[in-house]
N, C-alpha and C positions, 0 to 999 in steps of 0.2 A: 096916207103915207105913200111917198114915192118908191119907183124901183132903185134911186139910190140911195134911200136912207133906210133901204132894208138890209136889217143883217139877216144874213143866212146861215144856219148853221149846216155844214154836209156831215156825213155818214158813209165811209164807203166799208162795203162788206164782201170778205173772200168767199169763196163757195167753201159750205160745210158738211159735203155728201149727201147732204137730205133737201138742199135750198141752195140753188146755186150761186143767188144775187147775179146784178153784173157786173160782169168784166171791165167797165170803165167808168160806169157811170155813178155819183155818189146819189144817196137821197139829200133831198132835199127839204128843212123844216125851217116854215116861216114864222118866228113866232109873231103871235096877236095881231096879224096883218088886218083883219075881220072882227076885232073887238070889241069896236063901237056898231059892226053892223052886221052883224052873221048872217041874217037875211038876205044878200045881197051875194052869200058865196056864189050861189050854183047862176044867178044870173051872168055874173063875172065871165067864170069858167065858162058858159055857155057863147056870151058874146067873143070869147079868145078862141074860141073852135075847139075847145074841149067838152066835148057832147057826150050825147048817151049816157048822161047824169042819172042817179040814185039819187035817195035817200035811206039811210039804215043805220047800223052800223058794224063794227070790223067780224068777223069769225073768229071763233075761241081757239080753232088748229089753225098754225100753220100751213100757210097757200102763200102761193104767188102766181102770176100771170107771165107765158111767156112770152105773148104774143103782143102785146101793147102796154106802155108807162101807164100811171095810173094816180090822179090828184087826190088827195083826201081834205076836206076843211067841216073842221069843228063847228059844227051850226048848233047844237047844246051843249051841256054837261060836261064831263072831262073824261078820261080814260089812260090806261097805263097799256100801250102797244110795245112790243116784242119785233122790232125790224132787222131784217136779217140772219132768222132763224134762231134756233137754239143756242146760239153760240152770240148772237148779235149781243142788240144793246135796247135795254128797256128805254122808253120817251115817253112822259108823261105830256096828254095832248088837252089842251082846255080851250071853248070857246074862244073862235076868229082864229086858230094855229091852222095853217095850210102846211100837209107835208107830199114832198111828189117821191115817188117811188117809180123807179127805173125800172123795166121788163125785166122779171127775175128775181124780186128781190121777196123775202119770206116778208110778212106780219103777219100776226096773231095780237087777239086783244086779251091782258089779262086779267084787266077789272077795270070796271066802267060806273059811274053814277047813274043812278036809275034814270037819267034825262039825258045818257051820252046819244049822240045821232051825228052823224057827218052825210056831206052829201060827196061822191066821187063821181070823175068824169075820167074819159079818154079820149087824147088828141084825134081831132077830126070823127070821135064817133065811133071808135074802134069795138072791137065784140070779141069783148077778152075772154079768153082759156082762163081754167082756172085748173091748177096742178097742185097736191096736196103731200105734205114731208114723208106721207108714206111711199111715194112714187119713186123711181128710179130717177136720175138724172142723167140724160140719154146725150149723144155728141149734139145728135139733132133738136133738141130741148137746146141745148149751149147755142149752136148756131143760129135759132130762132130769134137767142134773145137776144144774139149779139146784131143781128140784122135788122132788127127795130131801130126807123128813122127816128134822131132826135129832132120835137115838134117844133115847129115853122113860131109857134110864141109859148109864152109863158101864161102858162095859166090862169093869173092873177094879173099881170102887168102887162102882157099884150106883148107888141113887137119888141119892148126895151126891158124884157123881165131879166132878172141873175138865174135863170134858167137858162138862158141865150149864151150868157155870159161863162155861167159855170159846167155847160153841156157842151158847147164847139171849143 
């Protein structure tokens, strides 16, 4: 699949006192971009300089990161994720679904197939905070997230991804 016969579906989420999401940025979900090859995510991600790669899968509370975006792709099973807090919007995730998630933004996983696993990265290699909905949401938490560089490529598609397109 090319980066323009991807549809993207976006998400954007207001802060909800517990999750502040950000301020400009939507998430981002690719459906089945990886469906015929899931294997192949975290090398992708890896060759677009989205490093510092996992494998696992989501946390059952509420977190988000303020200090660096964050790629998720489905390499087994399926899973029903919670983005943008308690207030967001459930998305059910199945093998090859890439979703990018802007600094700031809450998930939570709230059920998964015993074989769910994704592998996540962050641009350039980033060594993300992890801030949890019990926390306060602080000015400096805001400004953190709002000063997070959008990344130089698209996770999946490299210089010409709809990351490029729907982030500048």
């Amino acid at each position: 699949m090319s980066a323009a016969d991807m549809d993207v579906k976006t998400f954007f989420f207001k802060e909800d006192g517990a999750i502040p999401n950000h301020p400009r940025l939507p998430v981002l979900l690719y459906s089945g971009v990886f469906s015929e090859n899931a294997e192949q995510t975290e090398r992708l991600f890896n060759r677009h300089n989205w490093l510092n790669s996992w494998t696992n899968g989501v946390f059952d509370y509420h977190h988000y990161h303020s200090n660096a975006h964050e790629v998720l792709g489905v390499i087994s099973g399926s899973a029903v994720i919670r983005l943008g807090g308690e207030h967001g919007e459930q998305v059910e995730l199945r093998t090859g679904d890439v979703v990018v998630l802007p600094a700031g933004t809450g998930h939570k996983k709230l059920s998964g197939s015993p074989d769910f696993k994704i592998v996540g990265a962050y641009p350039g290699g980033a060594e993300p905070d992890l801030h949890k909905e019990n926390e306060s949401v602080t000015p400096a938490i805001r400004e953190k997230i709002g000063s997070v560089p959008v990344p130089e490529t698209d996770p999946v598609f490299g210089e010409e991804g709809p990351l490029l397109r729907l982030w500048t």
